[in-house]
Biopython code that builds the backbone (N, CA, C, O; Angstrom):
import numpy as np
from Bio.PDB.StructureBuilder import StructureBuilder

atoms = [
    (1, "UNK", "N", (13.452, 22.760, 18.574)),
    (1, "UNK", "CA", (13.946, 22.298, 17.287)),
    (1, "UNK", "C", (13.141, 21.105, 16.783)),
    (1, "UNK", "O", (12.856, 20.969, 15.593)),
    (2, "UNK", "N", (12.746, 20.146, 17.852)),
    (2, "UNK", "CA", (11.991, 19.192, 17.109)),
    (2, "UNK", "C", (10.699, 19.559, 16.623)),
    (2, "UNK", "O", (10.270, 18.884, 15.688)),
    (3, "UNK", "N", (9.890, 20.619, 17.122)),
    (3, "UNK", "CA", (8.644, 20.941, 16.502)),
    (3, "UNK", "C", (9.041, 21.726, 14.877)),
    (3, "UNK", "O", (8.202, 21.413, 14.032)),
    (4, "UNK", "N", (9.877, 22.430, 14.474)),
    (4, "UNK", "CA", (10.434, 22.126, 13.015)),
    (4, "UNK", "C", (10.735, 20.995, 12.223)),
    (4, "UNK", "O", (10.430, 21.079, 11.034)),
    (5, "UNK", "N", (11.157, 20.169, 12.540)),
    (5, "UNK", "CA", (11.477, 19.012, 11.933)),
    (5, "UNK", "C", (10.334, 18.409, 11.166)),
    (5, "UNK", "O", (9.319, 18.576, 11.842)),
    (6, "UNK", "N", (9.985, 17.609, 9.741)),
    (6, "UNK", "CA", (8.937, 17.743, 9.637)),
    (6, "UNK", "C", (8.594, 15.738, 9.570)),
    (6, "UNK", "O", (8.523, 14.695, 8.919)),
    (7, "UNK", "N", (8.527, 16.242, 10.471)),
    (7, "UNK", "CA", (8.625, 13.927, 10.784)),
    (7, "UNK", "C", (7.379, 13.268, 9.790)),
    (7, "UNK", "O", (7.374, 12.059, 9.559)),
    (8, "UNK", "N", (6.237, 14.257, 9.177)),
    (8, "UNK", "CA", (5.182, 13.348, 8.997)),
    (8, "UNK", "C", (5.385, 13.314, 7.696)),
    (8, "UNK", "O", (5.314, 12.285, 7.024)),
    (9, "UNK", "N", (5.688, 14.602, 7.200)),
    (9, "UNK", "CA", (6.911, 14.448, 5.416)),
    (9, "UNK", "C", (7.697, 13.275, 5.364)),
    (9, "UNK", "O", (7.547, 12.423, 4.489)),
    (10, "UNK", "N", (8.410, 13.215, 6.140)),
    (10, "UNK", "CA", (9.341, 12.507, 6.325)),
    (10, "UNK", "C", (9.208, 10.858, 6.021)),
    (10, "UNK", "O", (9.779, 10.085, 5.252)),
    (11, "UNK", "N", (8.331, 10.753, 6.861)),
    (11, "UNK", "CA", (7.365, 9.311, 7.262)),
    (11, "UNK", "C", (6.344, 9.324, 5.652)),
    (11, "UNK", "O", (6.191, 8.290, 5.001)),
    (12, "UNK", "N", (5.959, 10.180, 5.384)),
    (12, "UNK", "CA", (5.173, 9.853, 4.188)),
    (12, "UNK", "C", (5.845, 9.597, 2.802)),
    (12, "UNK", "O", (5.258, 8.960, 1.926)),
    (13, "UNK", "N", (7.248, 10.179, 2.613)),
    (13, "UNK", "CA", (8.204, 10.092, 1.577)),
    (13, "UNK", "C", (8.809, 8.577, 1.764)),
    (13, "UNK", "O", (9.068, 7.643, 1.005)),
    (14, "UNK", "N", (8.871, 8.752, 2.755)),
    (14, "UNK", "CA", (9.623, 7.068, 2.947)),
    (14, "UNK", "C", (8.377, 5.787, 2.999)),
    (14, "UNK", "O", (8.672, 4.594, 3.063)),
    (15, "UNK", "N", (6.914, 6.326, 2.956)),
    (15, "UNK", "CA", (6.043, 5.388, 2.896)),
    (15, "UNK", "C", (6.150, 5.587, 1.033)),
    (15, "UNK", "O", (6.240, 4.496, 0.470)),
    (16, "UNK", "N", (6.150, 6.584, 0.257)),
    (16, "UNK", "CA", (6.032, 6.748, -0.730)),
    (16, "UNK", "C", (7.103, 5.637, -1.520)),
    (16, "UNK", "O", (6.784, 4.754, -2.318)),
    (17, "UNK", "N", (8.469, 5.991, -1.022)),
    (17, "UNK", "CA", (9.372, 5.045, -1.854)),
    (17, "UNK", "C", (8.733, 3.079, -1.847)),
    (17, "UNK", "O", (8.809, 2.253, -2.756)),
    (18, "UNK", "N", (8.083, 2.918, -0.266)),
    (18, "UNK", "CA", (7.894, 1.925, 0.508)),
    (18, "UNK", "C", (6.903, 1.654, -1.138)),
    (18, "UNK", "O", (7.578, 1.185, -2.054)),
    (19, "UNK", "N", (5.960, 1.837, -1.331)),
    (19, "UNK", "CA", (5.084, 1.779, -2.007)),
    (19, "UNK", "C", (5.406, 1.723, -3.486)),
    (19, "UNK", "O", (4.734, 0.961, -4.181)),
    (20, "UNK", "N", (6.378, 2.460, -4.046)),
    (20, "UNK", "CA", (6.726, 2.439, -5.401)),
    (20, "UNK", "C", (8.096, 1.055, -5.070)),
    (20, "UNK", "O", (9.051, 1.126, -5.843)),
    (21, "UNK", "N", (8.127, 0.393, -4.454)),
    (21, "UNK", "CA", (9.187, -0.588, -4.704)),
    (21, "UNK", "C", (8.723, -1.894, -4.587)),
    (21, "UNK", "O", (9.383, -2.923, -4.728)),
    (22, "UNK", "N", (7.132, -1.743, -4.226)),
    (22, "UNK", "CA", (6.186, -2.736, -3.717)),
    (22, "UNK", "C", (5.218, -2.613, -5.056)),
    (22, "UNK", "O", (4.299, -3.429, -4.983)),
    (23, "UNK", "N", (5.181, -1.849, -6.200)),
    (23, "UNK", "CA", (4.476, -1.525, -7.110)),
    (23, "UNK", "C", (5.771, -2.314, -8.385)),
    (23, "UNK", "O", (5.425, -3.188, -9.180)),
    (24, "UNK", "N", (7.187, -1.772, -8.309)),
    (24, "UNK", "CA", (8.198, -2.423, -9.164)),
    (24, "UNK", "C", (8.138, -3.911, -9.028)),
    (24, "UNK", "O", (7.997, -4.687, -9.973)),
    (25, "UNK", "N", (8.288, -4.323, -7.450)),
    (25, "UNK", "CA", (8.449, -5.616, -6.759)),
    (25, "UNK", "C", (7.360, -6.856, -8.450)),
    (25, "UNK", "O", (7.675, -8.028, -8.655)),
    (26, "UNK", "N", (6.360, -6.204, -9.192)),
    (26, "UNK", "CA", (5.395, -6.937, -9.938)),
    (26, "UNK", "C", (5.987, -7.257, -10.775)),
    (26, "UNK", "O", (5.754, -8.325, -11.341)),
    (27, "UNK", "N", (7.295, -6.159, -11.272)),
    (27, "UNK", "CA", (8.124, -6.962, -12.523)),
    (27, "UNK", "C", (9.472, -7.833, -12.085)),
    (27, "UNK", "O", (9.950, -8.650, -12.872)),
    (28, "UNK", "N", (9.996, -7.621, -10.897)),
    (28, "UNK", "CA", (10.947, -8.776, -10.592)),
    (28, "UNK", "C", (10.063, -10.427, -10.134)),
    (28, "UNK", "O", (10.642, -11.490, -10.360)),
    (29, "UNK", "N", (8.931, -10.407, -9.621)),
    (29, "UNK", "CA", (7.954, -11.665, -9.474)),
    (29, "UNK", "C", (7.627, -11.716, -10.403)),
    (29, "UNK", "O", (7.392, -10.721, -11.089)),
    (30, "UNK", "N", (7.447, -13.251, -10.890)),
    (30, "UNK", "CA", (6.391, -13.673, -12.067)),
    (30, "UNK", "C", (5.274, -13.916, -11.172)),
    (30, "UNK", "O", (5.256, -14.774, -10.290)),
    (31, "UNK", "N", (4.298, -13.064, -11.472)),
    (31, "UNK", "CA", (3.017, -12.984, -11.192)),
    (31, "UNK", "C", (1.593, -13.495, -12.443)),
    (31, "UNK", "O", (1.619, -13.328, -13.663)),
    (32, "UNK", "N", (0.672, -14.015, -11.761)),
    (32, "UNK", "CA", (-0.522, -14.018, -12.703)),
    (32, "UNK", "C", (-0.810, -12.338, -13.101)),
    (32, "UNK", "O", (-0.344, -11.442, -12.397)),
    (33, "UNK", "N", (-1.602, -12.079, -14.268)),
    (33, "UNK", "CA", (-1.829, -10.671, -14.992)),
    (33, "UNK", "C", (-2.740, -9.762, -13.477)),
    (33, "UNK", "O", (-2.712, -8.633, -12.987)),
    (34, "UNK", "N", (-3.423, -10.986, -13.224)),
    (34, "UNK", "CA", (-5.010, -10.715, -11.995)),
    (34, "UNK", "C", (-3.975, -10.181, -10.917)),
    (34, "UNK", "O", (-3.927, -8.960, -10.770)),
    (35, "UNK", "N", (-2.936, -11.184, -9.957)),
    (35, "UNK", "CA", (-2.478, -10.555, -8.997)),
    (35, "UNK", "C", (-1.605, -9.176, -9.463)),
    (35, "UNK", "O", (-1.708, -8.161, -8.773)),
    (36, "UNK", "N", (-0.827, -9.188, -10.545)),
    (36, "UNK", "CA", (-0.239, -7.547, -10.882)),
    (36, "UNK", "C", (-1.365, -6.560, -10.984)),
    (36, "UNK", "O", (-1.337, -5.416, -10.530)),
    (37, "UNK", "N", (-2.431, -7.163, -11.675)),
    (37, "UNK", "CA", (-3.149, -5.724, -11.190)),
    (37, "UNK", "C", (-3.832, -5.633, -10.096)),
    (37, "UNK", "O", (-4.675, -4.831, -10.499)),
    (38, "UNK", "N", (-4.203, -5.899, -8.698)),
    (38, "UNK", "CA", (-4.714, -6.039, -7.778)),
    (38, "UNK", "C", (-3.487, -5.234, -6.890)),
    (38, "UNK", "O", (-3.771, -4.355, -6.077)),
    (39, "UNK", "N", (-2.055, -5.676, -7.172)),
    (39, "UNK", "CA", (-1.020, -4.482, -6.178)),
    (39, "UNK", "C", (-0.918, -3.398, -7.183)),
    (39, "UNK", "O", (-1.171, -2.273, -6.751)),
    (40, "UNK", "N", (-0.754, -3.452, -7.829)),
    (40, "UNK", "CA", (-0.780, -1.925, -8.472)),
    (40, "UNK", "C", (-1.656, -1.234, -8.695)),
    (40, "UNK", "O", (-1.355, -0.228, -9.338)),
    (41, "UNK", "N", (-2.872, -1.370, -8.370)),
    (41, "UNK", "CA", (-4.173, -0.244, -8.094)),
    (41, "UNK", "C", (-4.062, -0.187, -6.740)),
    (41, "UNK", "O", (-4.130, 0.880, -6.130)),
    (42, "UNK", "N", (-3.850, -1.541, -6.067)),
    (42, "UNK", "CA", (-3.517, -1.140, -4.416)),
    (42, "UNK", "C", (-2.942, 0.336, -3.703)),
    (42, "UNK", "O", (-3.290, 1.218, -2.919)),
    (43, "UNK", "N", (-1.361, -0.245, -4.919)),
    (43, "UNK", "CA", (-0.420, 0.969, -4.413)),
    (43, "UNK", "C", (-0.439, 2.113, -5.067)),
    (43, "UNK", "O", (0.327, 3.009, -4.713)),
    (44, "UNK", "N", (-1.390, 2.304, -6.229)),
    (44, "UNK", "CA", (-1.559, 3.221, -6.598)),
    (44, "UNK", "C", (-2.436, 4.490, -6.141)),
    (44, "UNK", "O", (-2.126, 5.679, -6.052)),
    (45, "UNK", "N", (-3.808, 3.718, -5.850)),
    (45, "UNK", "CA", (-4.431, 4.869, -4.776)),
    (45, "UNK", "C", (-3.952, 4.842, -3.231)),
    (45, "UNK", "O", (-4.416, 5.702, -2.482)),
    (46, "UNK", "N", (-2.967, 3.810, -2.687)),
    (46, "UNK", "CA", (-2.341, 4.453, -1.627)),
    (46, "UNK", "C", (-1.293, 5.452, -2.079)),
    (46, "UNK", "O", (-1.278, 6.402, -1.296)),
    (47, "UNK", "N", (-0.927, 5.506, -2.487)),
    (47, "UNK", "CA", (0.223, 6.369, -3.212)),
    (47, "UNK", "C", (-0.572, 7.759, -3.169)),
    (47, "UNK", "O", (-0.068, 8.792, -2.729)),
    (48, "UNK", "N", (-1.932, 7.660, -3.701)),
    (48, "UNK", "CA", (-2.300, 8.666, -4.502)),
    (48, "UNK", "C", (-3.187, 9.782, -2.921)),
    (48, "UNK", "O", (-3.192, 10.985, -2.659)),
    (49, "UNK", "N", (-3.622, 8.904, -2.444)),
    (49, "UNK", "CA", (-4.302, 9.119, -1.249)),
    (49, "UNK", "C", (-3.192, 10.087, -0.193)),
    (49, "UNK", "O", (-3.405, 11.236, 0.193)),
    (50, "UNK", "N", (-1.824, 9.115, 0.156)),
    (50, "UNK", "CA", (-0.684, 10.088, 1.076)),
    (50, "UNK", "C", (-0.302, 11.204, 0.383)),
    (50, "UNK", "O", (0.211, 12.161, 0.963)),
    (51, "UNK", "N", (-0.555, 11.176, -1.151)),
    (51, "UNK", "CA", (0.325, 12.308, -1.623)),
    (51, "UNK", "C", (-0.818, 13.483, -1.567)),
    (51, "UNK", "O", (-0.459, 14.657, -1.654)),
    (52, "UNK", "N", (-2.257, 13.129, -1.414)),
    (52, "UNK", "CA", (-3.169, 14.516, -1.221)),
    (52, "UNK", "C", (-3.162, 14.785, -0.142)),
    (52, "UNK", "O", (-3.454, 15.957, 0.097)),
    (53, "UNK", "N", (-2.803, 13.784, 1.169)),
    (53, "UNK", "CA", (-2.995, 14.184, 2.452)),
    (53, "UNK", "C", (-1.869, 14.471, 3.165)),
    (53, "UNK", "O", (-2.224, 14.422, 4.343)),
    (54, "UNK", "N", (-0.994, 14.676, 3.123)),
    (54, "UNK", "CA", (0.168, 14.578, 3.199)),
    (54, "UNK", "C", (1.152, 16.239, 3.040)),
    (54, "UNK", "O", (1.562, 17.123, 3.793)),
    (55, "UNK", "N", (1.166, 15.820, 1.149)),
    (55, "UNK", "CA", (1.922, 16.734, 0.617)),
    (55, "UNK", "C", (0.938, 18.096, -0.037)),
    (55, "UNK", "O", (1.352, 19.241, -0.216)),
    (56, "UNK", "N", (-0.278, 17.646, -0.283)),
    (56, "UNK", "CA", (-1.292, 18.600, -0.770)),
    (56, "UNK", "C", (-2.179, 19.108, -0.039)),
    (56, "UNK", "O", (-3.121, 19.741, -0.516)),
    (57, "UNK", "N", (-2.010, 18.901, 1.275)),
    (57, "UNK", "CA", (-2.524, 19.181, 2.624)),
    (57, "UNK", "C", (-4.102, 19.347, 2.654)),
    (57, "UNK", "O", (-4.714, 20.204, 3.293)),
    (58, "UNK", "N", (-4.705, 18.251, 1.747)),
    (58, "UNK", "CA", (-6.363, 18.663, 1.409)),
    (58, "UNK", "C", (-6.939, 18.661, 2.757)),
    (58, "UNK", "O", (-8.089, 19.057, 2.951)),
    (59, "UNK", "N", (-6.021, 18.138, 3.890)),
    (59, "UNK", "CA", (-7.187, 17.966, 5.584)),
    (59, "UNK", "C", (-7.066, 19.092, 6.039)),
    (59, "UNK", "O", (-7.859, 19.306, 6.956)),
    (60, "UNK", "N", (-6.287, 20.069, 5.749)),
    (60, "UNK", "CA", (-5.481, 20.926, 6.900)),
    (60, "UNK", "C", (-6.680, 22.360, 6.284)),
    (60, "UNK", "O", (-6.034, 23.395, 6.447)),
    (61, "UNK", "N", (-7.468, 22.559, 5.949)),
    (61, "UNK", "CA", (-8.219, 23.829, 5.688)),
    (61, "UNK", "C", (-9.609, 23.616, 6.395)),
    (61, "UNK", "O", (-10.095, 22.575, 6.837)),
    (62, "UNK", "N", (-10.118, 24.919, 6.375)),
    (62, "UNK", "CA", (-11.251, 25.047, 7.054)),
    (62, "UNK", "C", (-12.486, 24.378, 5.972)),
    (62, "UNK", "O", (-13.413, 23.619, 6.256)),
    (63, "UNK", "N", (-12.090, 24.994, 4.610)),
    (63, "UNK", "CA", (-12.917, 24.445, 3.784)),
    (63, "UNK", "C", (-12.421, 23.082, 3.049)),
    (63, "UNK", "O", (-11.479, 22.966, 2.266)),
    (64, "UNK", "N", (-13.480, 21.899, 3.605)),
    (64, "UNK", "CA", (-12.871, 20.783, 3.145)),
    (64, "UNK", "C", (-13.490, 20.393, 2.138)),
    (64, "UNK", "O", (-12.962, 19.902, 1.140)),
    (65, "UNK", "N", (-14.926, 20.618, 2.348)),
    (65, "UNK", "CA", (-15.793, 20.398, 1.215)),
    (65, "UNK", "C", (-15.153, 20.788, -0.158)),
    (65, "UNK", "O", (-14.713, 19.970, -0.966)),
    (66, "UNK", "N", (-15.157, 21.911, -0.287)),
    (66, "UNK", "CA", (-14.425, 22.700, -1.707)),
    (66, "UNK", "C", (-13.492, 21.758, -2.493)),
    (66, "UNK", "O", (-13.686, 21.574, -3.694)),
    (67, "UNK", "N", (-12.524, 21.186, -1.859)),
    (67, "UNK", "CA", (-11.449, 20.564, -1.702)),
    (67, "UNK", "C", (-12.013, 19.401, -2.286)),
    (67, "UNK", "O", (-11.781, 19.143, -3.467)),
    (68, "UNK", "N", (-12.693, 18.711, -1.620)),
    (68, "UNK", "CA", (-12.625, 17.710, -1.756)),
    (68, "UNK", "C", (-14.002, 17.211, -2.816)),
    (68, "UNK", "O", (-13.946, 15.991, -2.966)),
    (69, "UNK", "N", (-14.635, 17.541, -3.217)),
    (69, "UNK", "CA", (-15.747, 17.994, -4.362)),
    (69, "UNK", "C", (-14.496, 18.838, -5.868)),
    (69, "UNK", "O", (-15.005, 18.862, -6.988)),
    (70, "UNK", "N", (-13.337, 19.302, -5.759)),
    (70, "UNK", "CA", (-12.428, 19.469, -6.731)),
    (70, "UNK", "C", (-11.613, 18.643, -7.336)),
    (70, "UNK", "O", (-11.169, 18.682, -8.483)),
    (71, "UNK", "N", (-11.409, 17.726, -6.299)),
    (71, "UNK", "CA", (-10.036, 16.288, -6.251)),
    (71, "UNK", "C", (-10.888, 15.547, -6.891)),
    (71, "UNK", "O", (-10.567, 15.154, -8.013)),
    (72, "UNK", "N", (-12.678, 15.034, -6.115)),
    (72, "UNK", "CA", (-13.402, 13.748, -7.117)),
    (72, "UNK", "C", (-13.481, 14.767, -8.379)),
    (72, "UNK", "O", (-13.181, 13.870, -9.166)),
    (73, "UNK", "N", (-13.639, 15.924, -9.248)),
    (73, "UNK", "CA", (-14.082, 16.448, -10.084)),
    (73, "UNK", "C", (-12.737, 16.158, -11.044)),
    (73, "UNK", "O", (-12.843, 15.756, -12.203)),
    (74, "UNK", "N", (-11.829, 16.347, -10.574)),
    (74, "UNK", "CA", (-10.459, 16.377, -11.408)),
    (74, "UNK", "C", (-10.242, 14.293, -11.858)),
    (74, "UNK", "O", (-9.592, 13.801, -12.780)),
    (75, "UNK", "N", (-10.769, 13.839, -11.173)),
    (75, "UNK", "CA", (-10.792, 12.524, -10.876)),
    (75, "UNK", "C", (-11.873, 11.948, -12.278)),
    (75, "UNK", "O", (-11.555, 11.234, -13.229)),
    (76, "UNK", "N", (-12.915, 12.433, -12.023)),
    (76, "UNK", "CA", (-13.864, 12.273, -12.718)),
    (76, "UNK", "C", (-13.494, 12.852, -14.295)),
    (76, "UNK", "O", (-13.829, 12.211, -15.291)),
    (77, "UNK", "N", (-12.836, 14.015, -14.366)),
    (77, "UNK", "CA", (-12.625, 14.937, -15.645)),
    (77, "UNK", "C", (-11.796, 13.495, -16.320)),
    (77, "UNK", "O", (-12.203, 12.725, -17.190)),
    (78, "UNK", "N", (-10.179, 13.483, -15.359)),
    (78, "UNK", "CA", (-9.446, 12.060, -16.246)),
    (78, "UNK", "C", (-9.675, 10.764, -16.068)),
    (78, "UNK", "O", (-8.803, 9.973, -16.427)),
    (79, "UNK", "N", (-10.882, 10.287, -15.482)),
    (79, "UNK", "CA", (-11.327, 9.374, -15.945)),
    (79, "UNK", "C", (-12.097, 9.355, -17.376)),
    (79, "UNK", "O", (-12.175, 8.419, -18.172)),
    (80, "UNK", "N", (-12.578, 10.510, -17.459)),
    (80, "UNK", "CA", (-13.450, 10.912, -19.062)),
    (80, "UNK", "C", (-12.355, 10.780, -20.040)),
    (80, "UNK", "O", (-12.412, 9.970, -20.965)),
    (81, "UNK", "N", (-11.444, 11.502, -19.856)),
    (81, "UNK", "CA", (-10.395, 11.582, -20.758)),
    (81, "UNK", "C", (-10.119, 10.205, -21.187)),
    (81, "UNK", "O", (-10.543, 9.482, -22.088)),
    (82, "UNK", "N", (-9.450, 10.113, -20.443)),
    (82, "UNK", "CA", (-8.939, 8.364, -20.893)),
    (82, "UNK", "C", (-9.706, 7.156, -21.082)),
    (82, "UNK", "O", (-9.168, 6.298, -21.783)),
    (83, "UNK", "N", (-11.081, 6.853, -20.508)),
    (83, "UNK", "CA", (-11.656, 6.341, -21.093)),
    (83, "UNK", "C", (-12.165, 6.406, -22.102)),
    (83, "UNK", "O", (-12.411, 5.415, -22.790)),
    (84, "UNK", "N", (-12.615, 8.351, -22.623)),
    (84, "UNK", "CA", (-12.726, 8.473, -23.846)),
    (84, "UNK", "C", (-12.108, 8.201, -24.992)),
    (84, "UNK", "O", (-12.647, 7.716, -25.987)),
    (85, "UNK", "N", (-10.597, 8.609, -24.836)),
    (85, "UNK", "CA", (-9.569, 8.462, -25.724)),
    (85, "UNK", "C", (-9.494, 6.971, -25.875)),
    (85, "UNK", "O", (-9.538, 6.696, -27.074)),
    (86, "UNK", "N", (-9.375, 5.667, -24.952)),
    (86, "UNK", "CA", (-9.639, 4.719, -25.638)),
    (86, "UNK", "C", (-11.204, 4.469, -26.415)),
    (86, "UNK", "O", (-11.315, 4.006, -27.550)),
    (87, "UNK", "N", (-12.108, 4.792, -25.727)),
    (87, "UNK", "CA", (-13.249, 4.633, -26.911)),
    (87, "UNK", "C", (-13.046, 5.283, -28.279)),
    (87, "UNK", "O", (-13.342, 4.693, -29.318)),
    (88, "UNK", "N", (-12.679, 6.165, -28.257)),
    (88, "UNK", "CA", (-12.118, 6.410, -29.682)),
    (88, "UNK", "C", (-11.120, 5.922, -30.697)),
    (88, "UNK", "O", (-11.219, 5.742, -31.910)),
    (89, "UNK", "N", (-9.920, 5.727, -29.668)),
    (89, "UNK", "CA", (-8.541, 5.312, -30.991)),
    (89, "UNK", "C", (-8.416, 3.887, -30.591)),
    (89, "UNK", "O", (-7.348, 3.443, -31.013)),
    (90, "UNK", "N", (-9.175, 2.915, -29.871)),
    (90, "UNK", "CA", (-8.668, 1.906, -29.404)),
    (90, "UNK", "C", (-10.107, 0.876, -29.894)),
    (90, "UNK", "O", (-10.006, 0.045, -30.797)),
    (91, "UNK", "N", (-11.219, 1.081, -29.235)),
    (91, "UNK", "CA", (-12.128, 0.466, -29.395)),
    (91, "UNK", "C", (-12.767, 0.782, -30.895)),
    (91, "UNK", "O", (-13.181, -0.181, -31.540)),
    (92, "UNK", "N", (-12.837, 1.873, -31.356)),
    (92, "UNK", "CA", (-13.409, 2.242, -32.965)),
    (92, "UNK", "C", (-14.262, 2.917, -32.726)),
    (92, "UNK", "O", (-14.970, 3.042, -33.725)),
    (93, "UNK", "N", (-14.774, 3.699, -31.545)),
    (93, "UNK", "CA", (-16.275, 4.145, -32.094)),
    (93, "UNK", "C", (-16.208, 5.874, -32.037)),
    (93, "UNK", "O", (-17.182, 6.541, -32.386)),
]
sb = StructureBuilder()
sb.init_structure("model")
sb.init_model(0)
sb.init_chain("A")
sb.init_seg("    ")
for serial, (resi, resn, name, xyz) in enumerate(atoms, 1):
    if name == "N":
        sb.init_residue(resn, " ", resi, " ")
    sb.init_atom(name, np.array(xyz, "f"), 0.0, 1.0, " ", f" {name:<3s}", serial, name[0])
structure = sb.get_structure()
């Protein structure tokens, strides 16, 4: 029965909450602008990191490459996006 149980879900959901209450924690502290953003990119690519390895199981295949050449590509696509979209409606050009 314990090899069903899924302890590392488990452990990663509860690192997940751990992390989004440590990301809120920026609006109950008065913080400088510099330290709020320094934990919240922190906890954001930890966040972002357990939830591909974890719940999206990018380690667990034979083909990792594929995988992982798709995740920076999708990465790269919305970074375009959104930096674009502010160069356009935000900056003027």
């Amino acid at each position: 029965m314990a090899q069903l149980f899924p302890k590392e879900h488990v452990l990663g959901f509860i690192g997940s909450i751990v992390l989004t209450l440590v990301a809120l924690s920026v609006i109950q502290f008065d913080l400088s602008l510099t330290a709020a953003l320094v934990i919240l990119w922190v906890t954001a690519i930890a966040q972002a990191s357990l939830q591909l390895v974890l719940f999206m199981h990018i380690g667990e295949t034979d083909d990792k490459k594929s995988i992982y050449v798709a995740t920076i590509y999708s990465v790269v696509i919305g970074l375009v996006t959104v930096f674009g979209s502010l160069l356009a409606m935000i900056w003027g050009y």
